[in-house]
C-alpha positions as CSV (number, residue, x, y, z in Angstrom):
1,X,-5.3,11.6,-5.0
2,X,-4.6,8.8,-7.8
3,X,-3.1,12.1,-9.9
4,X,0.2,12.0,-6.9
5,X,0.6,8.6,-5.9
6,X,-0.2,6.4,-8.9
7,X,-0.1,2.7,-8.0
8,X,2.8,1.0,-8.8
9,X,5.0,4.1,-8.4
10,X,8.3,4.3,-6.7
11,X,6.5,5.9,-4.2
12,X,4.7,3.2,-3.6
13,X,6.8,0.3,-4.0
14,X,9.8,2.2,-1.7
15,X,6.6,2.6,1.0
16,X,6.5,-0.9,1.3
17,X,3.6,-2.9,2.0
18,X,2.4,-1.8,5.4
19,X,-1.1,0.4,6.4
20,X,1.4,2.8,8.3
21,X,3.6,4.0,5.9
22,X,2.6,2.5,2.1
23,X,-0.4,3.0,-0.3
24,X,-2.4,0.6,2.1
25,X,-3.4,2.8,4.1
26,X,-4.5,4.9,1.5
27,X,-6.6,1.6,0.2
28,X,-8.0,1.8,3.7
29,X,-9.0,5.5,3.6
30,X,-10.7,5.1,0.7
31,X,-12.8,1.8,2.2
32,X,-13.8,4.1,4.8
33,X,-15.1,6.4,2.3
34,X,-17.2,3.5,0.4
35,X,-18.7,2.3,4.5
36,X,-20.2,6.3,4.6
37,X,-21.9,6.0,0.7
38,X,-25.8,5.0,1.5
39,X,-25.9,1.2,-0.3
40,X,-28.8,1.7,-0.3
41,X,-29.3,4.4,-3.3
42,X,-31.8,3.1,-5.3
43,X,-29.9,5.1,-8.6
44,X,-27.2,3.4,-9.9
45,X,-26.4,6.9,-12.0
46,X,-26.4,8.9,-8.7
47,X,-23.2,11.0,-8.8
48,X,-22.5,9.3,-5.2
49,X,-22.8,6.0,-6.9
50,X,-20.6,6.8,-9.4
51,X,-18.0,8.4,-7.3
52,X,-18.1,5.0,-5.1
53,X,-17.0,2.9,-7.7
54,X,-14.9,5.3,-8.9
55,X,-13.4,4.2,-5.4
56,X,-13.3,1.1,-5.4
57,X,-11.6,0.5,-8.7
58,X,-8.5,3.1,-7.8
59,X,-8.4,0.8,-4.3
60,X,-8.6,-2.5,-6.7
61,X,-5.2,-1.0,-8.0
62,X,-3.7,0.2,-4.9
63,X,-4.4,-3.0,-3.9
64,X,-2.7,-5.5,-6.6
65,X,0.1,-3.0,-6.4
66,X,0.7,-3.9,-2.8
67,X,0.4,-7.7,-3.2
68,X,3.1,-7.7,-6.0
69,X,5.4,-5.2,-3.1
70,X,4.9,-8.0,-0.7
71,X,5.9,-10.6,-3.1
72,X,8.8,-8.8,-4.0
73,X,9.8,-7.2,-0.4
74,X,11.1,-8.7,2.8
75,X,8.3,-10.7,4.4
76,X,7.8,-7.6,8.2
77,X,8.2,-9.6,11.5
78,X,5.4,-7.3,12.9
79,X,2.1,-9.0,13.1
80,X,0.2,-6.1,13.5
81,X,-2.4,-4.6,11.5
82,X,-0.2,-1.5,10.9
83,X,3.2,-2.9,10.2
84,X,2.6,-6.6,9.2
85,X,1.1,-8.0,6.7
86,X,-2.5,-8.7,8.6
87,X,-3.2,-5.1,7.3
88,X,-2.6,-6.0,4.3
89,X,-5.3,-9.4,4.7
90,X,-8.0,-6.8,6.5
91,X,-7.9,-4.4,3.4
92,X,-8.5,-7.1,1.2
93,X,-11.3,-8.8,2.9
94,X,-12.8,-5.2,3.6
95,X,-12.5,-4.5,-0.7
96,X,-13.8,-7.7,-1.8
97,X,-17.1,-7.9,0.9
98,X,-17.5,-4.1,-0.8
99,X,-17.4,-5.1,-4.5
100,X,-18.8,-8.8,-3.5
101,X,-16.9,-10.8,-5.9
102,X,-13.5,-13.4,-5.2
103,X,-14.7,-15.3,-2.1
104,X,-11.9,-17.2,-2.6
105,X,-9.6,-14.7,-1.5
106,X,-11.0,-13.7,1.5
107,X,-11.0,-17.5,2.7
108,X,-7.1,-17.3,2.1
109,X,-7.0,-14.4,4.1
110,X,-8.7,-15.3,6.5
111,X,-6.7,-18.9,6.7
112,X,-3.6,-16.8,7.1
113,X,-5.0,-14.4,9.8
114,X,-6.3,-17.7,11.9
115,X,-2.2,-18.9,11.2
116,X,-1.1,-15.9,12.4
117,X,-3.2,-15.8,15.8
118,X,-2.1,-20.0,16.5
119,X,1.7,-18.8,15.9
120,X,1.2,-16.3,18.5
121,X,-0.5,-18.5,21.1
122,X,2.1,-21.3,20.6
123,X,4.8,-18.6,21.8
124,X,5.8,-18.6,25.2
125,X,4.7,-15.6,27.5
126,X,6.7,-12.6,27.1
127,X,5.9,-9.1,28.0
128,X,7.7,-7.8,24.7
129,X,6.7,-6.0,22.0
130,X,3.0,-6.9,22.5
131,X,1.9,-2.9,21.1
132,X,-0.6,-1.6,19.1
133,X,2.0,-0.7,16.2
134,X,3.8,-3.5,15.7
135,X,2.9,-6.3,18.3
136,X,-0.2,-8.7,19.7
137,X,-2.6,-6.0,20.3
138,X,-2.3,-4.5,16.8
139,X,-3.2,-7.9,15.7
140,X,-6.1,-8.2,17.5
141,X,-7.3,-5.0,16.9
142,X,-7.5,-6.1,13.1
143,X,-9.4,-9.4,14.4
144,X,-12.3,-6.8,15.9
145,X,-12.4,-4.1,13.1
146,X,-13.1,-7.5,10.5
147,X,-15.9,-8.5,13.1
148,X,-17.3,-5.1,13.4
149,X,-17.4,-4.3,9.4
150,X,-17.9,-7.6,7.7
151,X,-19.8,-9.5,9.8
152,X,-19.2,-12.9,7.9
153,X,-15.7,-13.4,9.6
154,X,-17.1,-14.0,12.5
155,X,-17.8,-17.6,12.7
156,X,-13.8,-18.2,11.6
157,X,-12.6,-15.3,13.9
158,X,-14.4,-16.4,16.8
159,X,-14.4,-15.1,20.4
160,X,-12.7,-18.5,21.2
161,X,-9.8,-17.1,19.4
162,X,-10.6,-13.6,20.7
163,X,-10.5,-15.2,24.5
164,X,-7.2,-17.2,24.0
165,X,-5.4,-14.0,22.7
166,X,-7.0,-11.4,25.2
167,X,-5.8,-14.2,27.9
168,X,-2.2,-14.6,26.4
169,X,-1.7,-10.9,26.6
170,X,-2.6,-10.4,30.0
171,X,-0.6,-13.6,31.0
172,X,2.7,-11.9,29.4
173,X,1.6,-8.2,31.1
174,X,0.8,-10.0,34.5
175,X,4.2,-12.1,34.3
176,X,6.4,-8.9,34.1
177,X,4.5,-7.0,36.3
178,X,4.9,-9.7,38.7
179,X,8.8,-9.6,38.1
180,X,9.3,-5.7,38.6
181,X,6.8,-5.9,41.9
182,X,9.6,-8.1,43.1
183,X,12.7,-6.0,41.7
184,X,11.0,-3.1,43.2
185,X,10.1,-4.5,46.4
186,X,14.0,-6.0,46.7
187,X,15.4,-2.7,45.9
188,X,13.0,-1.2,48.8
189,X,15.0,-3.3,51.3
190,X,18.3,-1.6,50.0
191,X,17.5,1.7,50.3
192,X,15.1,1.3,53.8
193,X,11.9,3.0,52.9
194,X,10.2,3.3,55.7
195,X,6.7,1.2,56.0
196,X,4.7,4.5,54.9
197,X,5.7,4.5,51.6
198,X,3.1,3.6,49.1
199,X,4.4,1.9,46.2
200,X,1.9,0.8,43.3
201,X,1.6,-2.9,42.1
202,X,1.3,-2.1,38.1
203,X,-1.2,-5.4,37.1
204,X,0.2,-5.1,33.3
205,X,3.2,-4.1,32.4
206,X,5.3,-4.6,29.1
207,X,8.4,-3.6,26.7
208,X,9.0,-2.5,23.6
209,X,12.5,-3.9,22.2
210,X,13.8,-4.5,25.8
211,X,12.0,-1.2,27.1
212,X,9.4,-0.6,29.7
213,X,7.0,1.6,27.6
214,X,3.6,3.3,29.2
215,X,2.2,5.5,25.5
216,X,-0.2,4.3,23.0
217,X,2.1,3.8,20.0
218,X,4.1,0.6,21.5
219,X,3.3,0.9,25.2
220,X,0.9,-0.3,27.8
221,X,-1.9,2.4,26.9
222,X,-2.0,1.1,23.2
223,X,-2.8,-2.5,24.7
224,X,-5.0,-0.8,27.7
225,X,-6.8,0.4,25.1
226,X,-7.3,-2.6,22.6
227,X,-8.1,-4.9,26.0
228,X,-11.4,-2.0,26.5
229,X,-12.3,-2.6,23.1
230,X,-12.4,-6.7,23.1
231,X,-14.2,-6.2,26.6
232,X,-17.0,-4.2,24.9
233,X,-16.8,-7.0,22.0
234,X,-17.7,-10.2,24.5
235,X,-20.1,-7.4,26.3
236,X,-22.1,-7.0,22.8
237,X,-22.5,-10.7,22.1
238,X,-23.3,-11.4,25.5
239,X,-26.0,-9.1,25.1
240,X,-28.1,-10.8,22.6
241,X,-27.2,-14.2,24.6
242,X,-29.8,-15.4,27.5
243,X,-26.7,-16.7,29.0
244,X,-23.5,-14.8,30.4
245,X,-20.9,-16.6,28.3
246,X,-17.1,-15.6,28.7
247,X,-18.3,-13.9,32.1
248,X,-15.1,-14.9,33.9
249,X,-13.0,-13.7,30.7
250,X,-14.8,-10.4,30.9
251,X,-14.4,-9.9,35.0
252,X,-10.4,-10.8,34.5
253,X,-10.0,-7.8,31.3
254,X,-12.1,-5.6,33.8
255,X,-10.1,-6.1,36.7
256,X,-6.6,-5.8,34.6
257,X,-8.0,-2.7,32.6
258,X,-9.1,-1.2,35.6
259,X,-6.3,-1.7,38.5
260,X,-3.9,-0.5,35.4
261,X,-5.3,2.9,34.5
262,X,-5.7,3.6,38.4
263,X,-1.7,3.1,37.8
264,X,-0.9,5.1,35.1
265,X,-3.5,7.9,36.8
266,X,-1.3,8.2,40.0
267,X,2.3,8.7,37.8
């Protein structure tokens, strides 16, 4: 792999910084490679072992070569973890927990992921671009992989902050759902449909660049499926808790989740 896309090649540099597109997401392939080696191999020798580190230096590389791109590139707009530069913070806190060194740097990334999720929440509601590729959910899908695989973030990327987003992004799906309910029903009255007519009340709906979009790239399926993921997140904690907290949270994402893939099931 290293033999065709050397770091610091124009291949690399022209890919830009982002896990969709630039050597990032090879850095993250790799990672996944170094979760599936046993740490537990008692023999530091052992070819697996070897080949590990191996690994994790070529992602070391990958790596440095994407924060001099970023330094040298036009800052991305996106905030998600595919597109903007929280992949970029996610790699790096995934590579240093794996070679346990530079605590430092995952504290500044971390600080900029927590900046990232306030500048979101201090935006007023909209139902656009909120999508797994580029928008809101894509953020907070990197905000649950970092809790899931290194478990130290998750004191500083709390369910508080979980809760405040998941809430924000059904605010700005239920707003515009709300809106087109009423287009639609106006519209009705123009055209007299008779009383038998069954029109569905869509619970979340949103855009991507000024257009309604329903598939998982950009589109309401990408966020349906994020909002399942966060629900099984408060489900787990709440699990090893005697009490139920974020019950309420969890009912609301339930109901939202639920009345919107009964939706997209009768389309």
């Amino acid at each position: 792999m290293s033999e065709h896309t050397q770091p610091n090649s124009r291949t690399d540099i022209e890919s830009g910084p982002s896990m969709h597109s630039g050597n990032l997401g090879r850095v993250f392939a790799l990672l996944h490679l170094c979760l599936a080696i046993d740490d537990d191999d008692d023999d530091p020798n052992s070819h697996l072992t070897l080949w590990k580190n191996d690994i994790l230096l070529l992602s070391q590389q990958y790596l440095e070569s994407n924060r001099r791109t970023i330094k040298t590139t036009t800052s991305s707009t996106s905030v998600s973890v595919l597109l903007g530069l929280m992949g970029h913070h996610v790699v790096s806190i995934t590579l240093q927990k794996q070679i346990d060194q530079d605590h430092s740097s995952i504290t500044n990334s971390i600080n900029t992921i927590l900046e990232q999720g306030n500048a979101i929440l201090s935006t007023s509601p909209s139902p656009d671009n909120h999508g797994l590729q580029e928008g809101t959910s894509g953020y907070i899908w990197g905000l649950l992989y970092l809790r899931r695989t290194v478990p130290e973030t998750r004191s500083l990327l709390s369910l508080e902050l979980l809760e405040k987003l998941s809430l924000f992004l059904l605010k700005c799906g239920m707003h515009y759902a709300a809106a087109t309910q009423t287009t639609t029903t106006s519209e009705s009255k123009t055209v007299n449909l008779n009383a038998n007519d069954y029109i569905i009340r869509l619970p979340l709906m949103y855009k991507h660049n000024g257009v309604k979009v329903l598939g998982a790239k950009n589109g309401v399926i990408g966020i349906v499926y994020v909002l399942v993921l966060i629900i099984e997140e408060f489900q787990t904690f709440a699990s090893l808790c005697s009490t139920m907290p974020h019950q309420n949270t969890i009912s609301t994402l339930k109901t939202s989740v639920k009345l919107t893939i009964d939706y997209l099931l009768h389309i």
